[in-house]
C-alpha positions, 0 to 999 in steps of 0.5 A: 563212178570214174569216166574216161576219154576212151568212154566219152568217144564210145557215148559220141559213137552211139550217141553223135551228140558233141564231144563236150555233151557227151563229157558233160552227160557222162558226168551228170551220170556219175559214168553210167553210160546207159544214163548218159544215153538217156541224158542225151536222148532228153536234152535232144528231146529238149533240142526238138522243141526248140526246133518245133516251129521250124519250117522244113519243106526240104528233104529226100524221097526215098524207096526201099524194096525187099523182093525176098519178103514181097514189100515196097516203101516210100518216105518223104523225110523233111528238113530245112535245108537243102544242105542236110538233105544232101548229106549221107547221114540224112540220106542213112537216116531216110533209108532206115525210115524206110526198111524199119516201115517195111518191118514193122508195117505202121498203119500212120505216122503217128503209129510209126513214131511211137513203134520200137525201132527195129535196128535199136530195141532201146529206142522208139522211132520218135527217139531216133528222129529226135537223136538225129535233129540234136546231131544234124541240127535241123528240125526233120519230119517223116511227111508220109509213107506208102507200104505195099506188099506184093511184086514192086520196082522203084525209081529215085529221080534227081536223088531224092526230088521224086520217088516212084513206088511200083507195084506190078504183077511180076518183074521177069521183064525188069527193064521193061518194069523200070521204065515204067516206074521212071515214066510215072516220074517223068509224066506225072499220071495219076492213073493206072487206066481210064477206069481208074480216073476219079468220076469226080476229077472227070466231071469237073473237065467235062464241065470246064471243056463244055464251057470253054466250047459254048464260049467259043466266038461261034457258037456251035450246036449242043451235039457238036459240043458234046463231041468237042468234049468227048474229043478233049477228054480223050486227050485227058485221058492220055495226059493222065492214065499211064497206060494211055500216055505216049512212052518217053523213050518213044513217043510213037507208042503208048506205055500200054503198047510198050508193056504189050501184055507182058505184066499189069500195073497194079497200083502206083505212088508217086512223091514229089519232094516238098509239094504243098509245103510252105518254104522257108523264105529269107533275104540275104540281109536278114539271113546275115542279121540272124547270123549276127544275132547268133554271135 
């Protein structure tokens, strides 16, 4: 079957592989462009292999909150260079992540991967990382998602360093709601209330604090310890409740005299892009001996 011009720039549309790929695809296909789109989408299988081993430890965090059908996300998608991560079809790419784990509601990665994307019926969600890695020319990974159903705000700080997903018991007070997410961002709690703290977390700083007092200079009585720890956990406790710490936007209250009954917290999850990835590490000579080699 005979191929033209005008069909080697349709299969480059669909496909954003190379205009030679999609010459050479089209052609090993005898023109057969549904073919030559699984000839591409093999080679890119091929293409991710060989990128397997790459570390990607840069990337974006990105929410996607649907009001109309009650669903928030958050994504972490990684790839090597902080480059990519800043370019719009990187950032599409996240985005799409997002709505198609919204949709389809994967219980994990490995159920995601393997889901039929929702915005192509011909591919799974596998197929579209792995096009993307052949077109963007990185390794990239979905890290982690969160799914929730029921009232949510977001906020994306320095786009896409840290995302914050927010469930709460309504948004009537939206700027209210939204400072909340962003103070999550700012502050780091790992709590909603001190009810929420884990016993176990809690145990070991009573532990350490009551170390610290019984190795002070002066010694002090075990009830004067005690209270000494009480103390310190109370400011524990406003280091990492939300409810508890002192608001950004006016250090004088807490968020929970900020908020002032007008909508609970529920639950809430905070990414910061890259935590507990390995980074990449080069030195300008071996970055310019690798470029050398590739000539």
């Amino acid at each position: 079957m005979e191929f033209t011009a005008k069909d080697v720039m349709t299969l480059r549309e669909r496909s954003g592989a190379g205009m030679m790929d999609c010459k050479k695809a089209l052609k090993e296909c005898d023109g057969d462009m549904e073919k030559a789109m699984d000839y591409l989408r093999e080679k890119s299988l091929a293409a991710s292999a060989k990128k397997a081993l790459r570390i990607a430890a840069e990337g974006v965090v990105d929410c996607y909150v649907c009001d109309k059908c009650g669903v928030g996300v958050i994504v972490e998608l990684n790839c090597e260079t902080d480059f990519v991560a800043k370019t719009d079809a990187f950032k599409e790419l996240a985005r799409n992540v997002a709505k198609h784990i919204a949709k389809m509601a994967p219980a994990t990665v490995e159920e995601l991967m393997a889901q039929t994307y929702s915005f192509d019926e011909t591919m799974t969600v596998e197929n579209l990382i792995n096009t993307s890695v052949a077109k963007i020319g990185e390794k990239i990974t979905i890290r982690r998602f969160e799914r929730i159903e029921g009232v949510c705000d977001s906020y994306i700080h320095m786009g896409g360093k840290i995302g914050v997903l927010l469930q709460v018991s309504d948004k009537t007070e939206g700027a209210a709601v939204h400072d909340v997410a962003m103070q999550i961002a700012a502050a780091k709690p790992t709590c909603v209330d001190r009810n929420d703290c884990d016993q176990a977390e809690l145990d070991h700083e009573r532990e350490v604090l009551r170390a610290q007092a019984m190795n002070e200079p002066k010694p002090k009585p075990a009830a004067i310890i005690e209270k000494m720890v009480e103390g310190r956990i109370e400011k524990y406790y406003k280091e990492v409740c939300l409810l508890e710490q002192p608001f950004v936007k006016n250090q004088d209250q807490s968020v929970r005299a900020m908020i002032n009954g007008r909508f609970d917290v529920i639950r809430f999850v905070r990414y910061e892009m890259g935590e507990g990835l390995q980074k990449r590490e080069e030195n300008f000579a071996e970055e310019v001996a690798a470029q050398t080699a590739r000539k």
